[in-house]
N, C-alpha and C positions, 0 to 999 in steps of 0.2 A: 504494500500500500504506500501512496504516498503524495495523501492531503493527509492533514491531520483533522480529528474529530472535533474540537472546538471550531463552535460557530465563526468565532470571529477571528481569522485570519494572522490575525497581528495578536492574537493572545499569549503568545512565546513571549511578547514582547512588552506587555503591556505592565504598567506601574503596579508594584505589588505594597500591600500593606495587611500582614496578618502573624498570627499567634508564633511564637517565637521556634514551637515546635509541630507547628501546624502543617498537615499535609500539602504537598502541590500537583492539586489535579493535572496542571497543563503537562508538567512533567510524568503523569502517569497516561495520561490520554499519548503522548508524544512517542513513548515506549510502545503499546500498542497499536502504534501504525505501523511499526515497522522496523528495520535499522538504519533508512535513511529516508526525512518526511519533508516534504513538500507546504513551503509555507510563504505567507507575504512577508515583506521584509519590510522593517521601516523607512527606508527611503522609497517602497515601489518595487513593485514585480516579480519575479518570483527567487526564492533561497532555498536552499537546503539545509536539515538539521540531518545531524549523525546522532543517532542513539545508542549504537552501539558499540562495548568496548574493543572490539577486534578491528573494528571497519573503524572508528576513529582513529587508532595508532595506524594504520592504512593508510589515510587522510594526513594526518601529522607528518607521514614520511614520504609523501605521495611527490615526485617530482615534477608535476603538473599541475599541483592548486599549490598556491604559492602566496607570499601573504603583502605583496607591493599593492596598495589602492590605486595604482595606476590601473591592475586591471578590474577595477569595479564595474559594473554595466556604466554604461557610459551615461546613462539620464540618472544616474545615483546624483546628489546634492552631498558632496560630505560632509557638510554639518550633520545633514538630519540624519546620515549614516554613522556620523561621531570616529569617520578615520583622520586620519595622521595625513600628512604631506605624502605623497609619492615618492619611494627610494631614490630617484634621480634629484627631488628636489631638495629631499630631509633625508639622510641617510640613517637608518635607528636601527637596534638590534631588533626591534618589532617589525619590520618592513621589508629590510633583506632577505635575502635567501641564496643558499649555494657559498660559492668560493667567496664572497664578499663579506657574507653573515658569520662565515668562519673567522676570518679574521678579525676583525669587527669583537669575537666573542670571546677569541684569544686574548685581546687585551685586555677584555673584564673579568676574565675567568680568574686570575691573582688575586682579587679582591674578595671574592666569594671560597677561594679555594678552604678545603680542610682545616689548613695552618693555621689560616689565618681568624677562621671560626674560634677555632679553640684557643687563640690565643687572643680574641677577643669576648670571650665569655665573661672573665670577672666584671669588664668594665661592662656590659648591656646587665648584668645581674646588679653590679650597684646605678647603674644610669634607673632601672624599674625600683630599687629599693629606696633612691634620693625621691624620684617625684610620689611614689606612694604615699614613702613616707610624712613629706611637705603637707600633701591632701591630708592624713590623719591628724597631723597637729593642730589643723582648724576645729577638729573635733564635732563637726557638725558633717549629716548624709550630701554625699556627693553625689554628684550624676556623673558616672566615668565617662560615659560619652560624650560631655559637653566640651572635656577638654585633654584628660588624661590620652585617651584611644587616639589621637590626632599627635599630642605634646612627645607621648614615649617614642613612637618608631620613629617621627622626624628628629630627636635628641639624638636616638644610636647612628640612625644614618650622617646625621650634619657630625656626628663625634668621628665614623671613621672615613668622612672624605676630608676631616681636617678643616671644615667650613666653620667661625667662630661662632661659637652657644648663643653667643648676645644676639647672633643675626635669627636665631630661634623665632619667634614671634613674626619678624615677617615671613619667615617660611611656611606658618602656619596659616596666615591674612593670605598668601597665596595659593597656598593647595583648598583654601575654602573659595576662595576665584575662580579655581579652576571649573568649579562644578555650577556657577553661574551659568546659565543661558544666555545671555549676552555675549556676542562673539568676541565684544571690545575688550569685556572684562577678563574672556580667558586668554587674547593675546598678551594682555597688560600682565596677566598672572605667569604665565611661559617667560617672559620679559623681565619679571621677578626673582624668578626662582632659579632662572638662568644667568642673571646677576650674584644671585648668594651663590652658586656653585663655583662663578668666577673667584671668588672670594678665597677659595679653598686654596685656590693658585699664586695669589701673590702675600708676599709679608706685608707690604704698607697697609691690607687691609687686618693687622693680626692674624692673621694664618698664620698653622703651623704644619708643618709634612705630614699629608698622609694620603689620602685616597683619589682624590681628584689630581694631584701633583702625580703619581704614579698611573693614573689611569693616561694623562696627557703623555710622559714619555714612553709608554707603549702604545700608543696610536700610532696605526699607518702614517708615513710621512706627510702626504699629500691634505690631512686632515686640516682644515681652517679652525682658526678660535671660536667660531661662531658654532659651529658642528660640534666640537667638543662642548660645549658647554650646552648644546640639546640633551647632547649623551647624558651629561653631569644633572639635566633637568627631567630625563628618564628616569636613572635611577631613584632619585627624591622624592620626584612623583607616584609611581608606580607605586615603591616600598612606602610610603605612607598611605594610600587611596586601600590598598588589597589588604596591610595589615592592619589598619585602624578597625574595620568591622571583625576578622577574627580575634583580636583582642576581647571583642564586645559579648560575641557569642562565648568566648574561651571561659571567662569571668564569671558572667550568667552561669555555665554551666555548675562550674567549678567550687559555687557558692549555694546554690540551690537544694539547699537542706542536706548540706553534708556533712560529715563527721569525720573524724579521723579512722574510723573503724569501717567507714566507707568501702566496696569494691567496686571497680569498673566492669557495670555491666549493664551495655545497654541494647536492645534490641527492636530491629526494624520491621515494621510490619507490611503487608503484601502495597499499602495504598503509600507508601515512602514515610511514614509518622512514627515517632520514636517512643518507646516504652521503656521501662525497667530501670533500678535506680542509678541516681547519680553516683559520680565517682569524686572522693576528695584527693586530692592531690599526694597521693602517696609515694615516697620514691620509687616504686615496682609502677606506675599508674601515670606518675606525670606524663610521657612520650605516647603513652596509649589516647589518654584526656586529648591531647595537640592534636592528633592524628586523628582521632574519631569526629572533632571539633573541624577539622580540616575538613575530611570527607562530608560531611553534612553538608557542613555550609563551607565550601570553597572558595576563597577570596573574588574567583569571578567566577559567572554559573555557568557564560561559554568560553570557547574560546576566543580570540579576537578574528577578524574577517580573516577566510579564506577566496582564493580564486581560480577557478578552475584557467589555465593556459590554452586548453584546446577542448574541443570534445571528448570526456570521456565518460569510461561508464560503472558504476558503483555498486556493490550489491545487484546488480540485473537493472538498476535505472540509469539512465542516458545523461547524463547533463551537457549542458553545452557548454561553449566555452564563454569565458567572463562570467560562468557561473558561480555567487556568491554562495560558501558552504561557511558553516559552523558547528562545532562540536559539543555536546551536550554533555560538559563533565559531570554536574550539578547532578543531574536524572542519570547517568551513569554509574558514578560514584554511588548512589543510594538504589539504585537497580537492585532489587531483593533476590534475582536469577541469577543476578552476575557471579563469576567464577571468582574465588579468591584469589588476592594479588592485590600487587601493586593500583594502587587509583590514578584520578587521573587531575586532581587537584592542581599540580604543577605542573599540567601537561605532560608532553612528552614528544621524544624525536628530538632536532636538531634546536627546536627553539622552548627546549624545557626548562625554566625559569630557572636563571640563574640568580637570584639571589633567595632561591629554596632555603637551604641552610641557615641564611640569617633569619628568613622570616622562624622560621622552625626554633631558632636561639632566641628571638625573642618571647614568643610565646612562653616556652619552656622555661624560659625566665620569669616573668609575669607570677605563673602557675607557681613556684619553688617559692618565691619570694612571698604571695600571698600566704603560702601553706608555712613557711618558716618564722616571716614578720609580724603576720597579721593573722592569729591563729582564730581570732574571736571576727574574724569579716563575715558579713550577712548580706543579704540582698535583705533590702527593706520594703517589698512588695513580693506578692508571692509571683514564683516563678514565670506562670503561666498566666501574668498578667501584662507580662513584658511581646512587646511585637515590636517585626520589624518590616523594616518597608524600604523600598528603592524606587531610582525609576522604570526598573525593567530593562532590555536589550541585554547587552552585553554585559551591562554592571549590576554588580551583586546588589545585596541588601545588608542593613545595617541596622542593627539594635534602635530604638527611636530613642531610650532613654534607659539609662541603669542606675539604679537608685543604690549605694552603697553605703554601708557605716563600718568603716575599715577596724574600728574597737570595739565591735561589739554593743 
């Protein structure tokens, strides 16, 4: 099959606002049609979804849908599609593909490596225990998401590209720019945060060596300052927009009538909705807590645009070429059929999220730190009173509000 069963067309795509562990029909309707469905796309005409996990990692590795919005149907608007510049005119690791995207990935791949993970752990475990702990001295209930879930991951990332803490605050006036409607407002925000990444590079603005200074001297020669500091405006963005809502669900969960004598166990039923009890942050439990938190709610529910280069044909259906596909981690990842393995959270293939590992270090921090520091934290509304909402498409959703009293 491949129309999907929801009446209205653009329902994949449509602005979500519901219970925080509340089923998602369109996601089980989407599974049902098939393993790859036939739908309207928000700029116009017709897309593809992938449902399924074999024929996604197919699609991911596929050397014919390829992810440059040069090739988008050509009456796409990419505002209302929400892509990036064209690889020739914006060069990003999200747009490349092939020998270009490799290179490109070699130079950031030092910054995410192993090494550099672990030897950047104490400081993202005291970076979550300094602003936690700031928030509990006030001694009055917080809402994490008004400020904390935005403040931590931009603190660790602005700490290891070397960009000074004080420029903190507008990094954050800007990633809230970003999600403006207003085209002026997110140029002006790119403009911003591509400024603070500058920052990282010279002393006169206090900088000190680290991440963006090493990211510049392994760039391809040929690379402009202008180019590098989009790059330096990918990383900040991205890692603050995908971690700020796992943070939010992480928390939520992690708080939600738990005890120390807590086990991790939770279980998925046929319609994608979650039962069985919470898990407190135990040390055998933390990495399971991150992971189970991941797979649910996945930092994005698709993948970002695909495009088919020629004709081809998938699962038995034809697409054409300039065919707009995307990948259905979201309804994948919680597929009750699915074979066990690996998920599909950080994607996978050639352009599998390279900064996995950090996002993964920060959570895992969060979670250690609340179960170590703050052994008396509560959610101050019950669980299941919390929802989240987004705008739909490509981008996730995100806690509306979390109500915390870090003492008990």
């Amino acid at each position: 099959m491949t129309t999907t069963p929801p009446r209205d067309g653009h329902a994949p795509f449509a602005p979500i606002n519901r219970g925080i562990d509340a089923a998602d029909p369109v996601r089980c309707a989407l599974r049902s049609a098939g393993p790859i469905v036939q739908v309207t796309a928000p700029a116009g005409g017709p897309a593809w979804i992938v449902t399924d996990d074999a024929l996604a990692r197919e699609v991911c590795a596929h050397p014919r849908i390829v992810k440059d919005p040069a090739m988008a149907p050509t009456s796409w608007d990419h505002r209302i599609a929400g892509l990036e510049q064209t690889a020739a005119r914006q060069p990003s690791l999200t747009t490349l593909d092939g020998a270009a995207h490799a290179r490109l990935r070699r130079a950031h791949a030092p910054l995410f490596s192993a090494r550099r993970i672990r030897e950047f752990c104490p400081r993202v475990h005291d970076i979550a225990r300094r602003l936690l702990g700031e928030i509990a001295a006030s001694g009055t209930v917080a809402d994490l998401m008004a400020d904390f879930t935005i403040r931590y991951p931009l603190t660790v990332l602005l700490d290891l590209l070397g960009i000074p803490l004080d420029r903190l605050d507008e990094a954050i006036e800007a990633c809230r720019g970003m999600l403006d409607d207003e085209p002026t407002a997110q140029r002006e925000a790119i403009a911003a945060i591509a400024g603070l990444a500058a920052a990282g590079l010279r002393d006169d603005e206090g900088g000190r060596p680290g991440g963006a200074a090493e990211l510049r001297d392994r760039m391809p020669p040929d690379t402009t300052p202008e180019e590098l500091h989009y790059h330096l405006f990918g990383l900040i963005f991205a890692g603050q927009l995908t971690t700020d809502a796992s943070i939010g669900f992480l928390i939520a969960r992690l708080l939600d009538g738990s005890t120390t004598e807590s086990r991790l166990d939770f279980a998925t039923s046929a319609d994608g909705s979650v039962s069985g009890s919470r898990p407190a942050a135990e040390p055998d439990t933390v990495d399971a807590l991150v992971r189970e938190t991941l797979r649910r709610n996945p930092p994005a529910p698709f993948t970002l645009w695909r495009f088919t280069t020629t004709e081809i044909e998938l699962a038995g259906v034809r697409l054409p070429a300039r065919a707009p596909v995307l990948v259905d981690i979201q309804g994948i990842n919680t597929d009750p059929s699915r074979s066990p393995g690996p998920d599909l959270t950080f994607g996978a293939g050639a352009h599998y999220c390279i900064g996995a590992q950090l996002a993964l270090l920060e959570l895992r921090a969060v979670a250690s730190v609340l179960r170590e520091d703050f052994p008396r934290a509560r959610l101050t509304v019950p669980a299941a009173a919390l929802r989240q909402s987004g705008r739909g498409g490509i981008q996730g959703t995100r806690l509306d509000v979390l109500p915390v009293a870090l003492t008990g």
